[in-house]
C-alpha angles and dihedrals in degrees: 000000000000120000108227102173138097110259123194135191125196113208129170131255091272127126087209089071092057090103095051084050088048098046090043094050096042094045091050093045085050088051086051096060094259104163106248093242092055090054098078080066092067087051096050094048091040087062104047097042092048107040094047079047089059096037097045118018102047124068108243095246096051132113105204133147139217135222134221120198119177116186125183118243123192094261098023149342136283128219133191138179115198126189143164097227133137101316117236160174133279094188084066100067120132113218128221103226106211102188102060125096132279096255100047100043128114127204093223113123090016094123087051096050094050086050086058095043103058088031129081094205125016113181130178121203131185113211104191105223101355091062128240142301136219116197136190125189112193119183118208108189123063092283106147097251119246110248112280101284124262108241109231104187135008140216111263124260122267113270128254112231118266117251120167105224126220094232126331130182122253147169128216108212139144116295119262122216098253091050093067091086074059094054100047090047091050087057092057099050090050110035108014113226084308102096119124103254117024102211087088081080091055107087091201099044083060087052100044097052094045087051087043093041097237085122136018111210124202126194138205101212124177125238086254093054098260124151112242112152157014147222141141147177106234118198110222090214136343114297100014126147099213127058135193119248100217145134090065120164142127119220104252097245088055095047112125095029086102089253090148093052099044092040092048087041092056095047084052096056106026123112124270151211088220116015101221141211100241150336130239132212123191100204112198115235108221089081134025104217092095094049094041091056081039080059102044090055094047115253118147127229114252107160158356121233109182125199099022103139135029121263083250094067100109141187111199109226100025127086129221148135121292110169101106145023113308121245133190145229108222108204135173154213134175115207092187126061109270113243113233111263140182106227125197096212113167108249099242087077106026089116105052088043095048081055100046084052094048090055083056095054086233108142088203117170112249096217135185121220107228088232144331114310131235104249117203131273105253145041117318130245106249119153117211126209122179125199102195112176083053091050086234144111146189129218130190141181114207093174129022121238125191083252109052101117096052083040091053093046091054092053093046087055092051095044085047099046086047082060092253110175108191135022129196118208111209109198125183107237102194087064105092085215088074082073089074109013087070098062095052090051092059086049084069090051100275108133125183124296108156155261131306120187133211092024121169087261090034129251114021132214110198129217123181132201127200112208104208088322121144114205118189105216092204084060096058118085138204141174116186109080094239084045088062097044092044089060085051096062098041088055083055096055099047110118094202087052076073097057 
């Protein structure tokens, strides 16, 4: 009976395990009707794939894993290696170049060239999160092979060893296209496969929102050109006046060179397209370090989200709790003068939200509707954005229909039932329906997270549900004064503190 089925194997990042890679590949290619004088080429490809996979993708400290997966084609078989090691550039390839002389020939490439030389087809794919991926297409009978095949990525070089240096010099300055391999690496080292938004691993997606001005990326680069840091304005949506300060990390071996602050302080003062009207920062709040360098540049605390990210979520170097759900600390800054506003903010947390405000140095008018408005006949406008890899959502209204309640519960069943652990409320808080609407939302299980300015719809308050999710408070910690005293109220709002 033929097998006609795709097989895979997992092994570990081991050379030792060369020979299993090798066994597995070469019997499944035999299965698959590969003459016996073509199956030394699979041994020969297997080798050198693998073996530049262990020495150069993977951190040496890790323990990671690959995995080989053959499947039968009509003519031939397929096989491809995936891994989650370091991301990285096609365009950086470097050639072998096969017709120069003796003495001016490197052996760069030449793993690559050989690859492309026993194989019909060698393609190299990068996978964002979920890693990358190697594949070999071989044809057995007599099918005019396709041409050898164009690499389009390549496995990462090999790394240098980390020293951390006394003092080096450095510049902070705008990425440059090449530098965005850097950046994605940089990703990895810092963060795993675990960050928020995956398109940071894709090179050319980093590329393609700095040229379009959906991010604004800053480096920390050495006097000799190496990579040592991250950090980027990111725009919410197109045409927004506030942006996110986000992707920020700092490669292991440059930490305590004051990388963060230079690097947050740029992106603060550089010029821009736009100029806006104020940045953003979400500080996680199972270590400090973020909020303390938030604080320093002056960004004051708004809000607390808990349970944002998953305990998964890691940062090499700190550390940090992770035995439950992430949360994070929202703060501000406007970088423009705030224009004077009247905010319809529910009277239970008019205080906290005065003071918050006053931390701001925003002078906004605390009013009171006459009465209940007439909301409009029809469905409100109320825009929906998942994270899922982070298990969270946000929700906003941006207009108030006369069934919003109703249209905000059925939302909340559909986020829950999706496993959703965490939901963000966004309310406008310059429509005087936000007084009572509020009120009717935390009917439902919201409870108070904070304020956000400038929003799409304007001024933001925040509420925030848990879906069968259990924070522990003494866990959560804070450093700014109103960040701590933030946290205080929210615990007092939580309706499942009560249970």
């Amino acid at each position: 009976m033929s097998l006609n089925r795709s097989m895979k194997m997992t092994l570990p990042s081991d050379l030792s395990c060369l020979p299993i890679a090798q066994l597995f590949v070469r019997e499944s290619a035999r299965i698959w009707g590969c003459p016996e004088g073509d199956l030394y080429r699979f041994d020969l490809v297997i080798e050198e794939a693998v073996t530049n996979l262990i020495e150069h993708a993977f951190e040496s400290d890790a323990t990671s894993t690959f995995d080989l997966i053959c499947d039968p084609l009509p003519d031939g078989i397929g096989v491809s290696i995936r891994e989650q090691g370091l991301p990285f550039d096609p365009t950086r390839l470097t050639r072998y170049d096969a017709e120069a002389g003796f003495d001016d020939r490197s052996d760069r490439g030449m793993g690559i060239f050989l690859m492309q030389e026993v194989m019909d087809e060698v393609t190299f794919t990068n996978l964002g999160s979920g890693g990358k991926e190697t594949r070999f297409v071989k044809h057995f009978k007599g099918v005019p092979a396709a041409q050898p095949g164009k690499v389009a990525e390549v496995a990462a070089d090999a790394l240098p060893t980390a020293g951390k240096p006394e003092r080096v010099a450095y510049e902070v300055r705008l990425m440059a296209p090449e530098e965005a391999i850097e950046i994605s690496r940089g990703a990895y080292r810092s963060h795993g496969f675990t960050f928020f938004t995956d398109y940071i691993y894709y090179p050319d997606q980093i590329v393609e929102m700095n040229r379009t001005g959906h991010m604004l990326s800053a480096v920390a680069v050495t006097a000799e050109g190496k990579f040592m840091g991250h950090g980027a304005l990111v725009y919410p949506y197109e045409g927004s006046r506030i942006a996110e300060l986000t992707y920020i990390f700092v490669n292991i071996e440059y930490r305590g060179q004051g990388c963060m602050d230079r690097l947050c302080r740029f992106l603060q003062e550089v010029d821009k397209p736009v100029p806006l009207k104020g940045i953003y920062d979400y500080s996680v709040t199972n270590h400090l370090f973020t909020q303390k360098v938030m604080t320093k540049m002056g960004l004051a605390d708004c809000g607390i989200l808990l349970a944002t990210s998953p305990a998964s979520w890691h940062f090499k170097g700190i550390e940090g709790d992770t035995s439950q759900r992430l949360g994070v600390v929202l703060s501000f800054r406007y970088l423009l003068p705030p224009e004077t506003k009247d905010l319809y903010v529910p009277a239970a947390h008019r205080d906290l939200v005065r003071e918050i405000y006053g931390e701001l140095s925003a002078a906004h008018r605390f009013s009171e509707p006459a009465g209940p408005p007439e909301l409009p006949e029809g469905p409100s406008e109320i825009d929906t954005e998942l994270f899922g890899p982070e298990g969270c959502a946000e929700v906003r209204i941006v207009r108030y229909g006369a069934q919003a309640v109703r249209e905000v519960r059925r939302i909340l069943r559909e986020l829950c039932l999706r496993q959703i652990a965490a939901v963000q409320l966004f309310l406008p808080l310059e429509d005087a329906a936000t007084w009572f609407m509020g009120p009717e939302f935390e009917k439902l299980g919201f409870f108070f997270a904070g304020i956000m300015p400038e929003e799409k719809a304007g001024d933001a308050l925040i509420l925030q549900y848990l879906n069968n999710v259990v924070c522990d408070y003494n866990k959560v910690q804070t450093y700014a004064p109103l960040a701590t005293k933030i946290l205080a109220y929210i615990r007092q709002q939580d309706p499942n503190e009560a249970i």
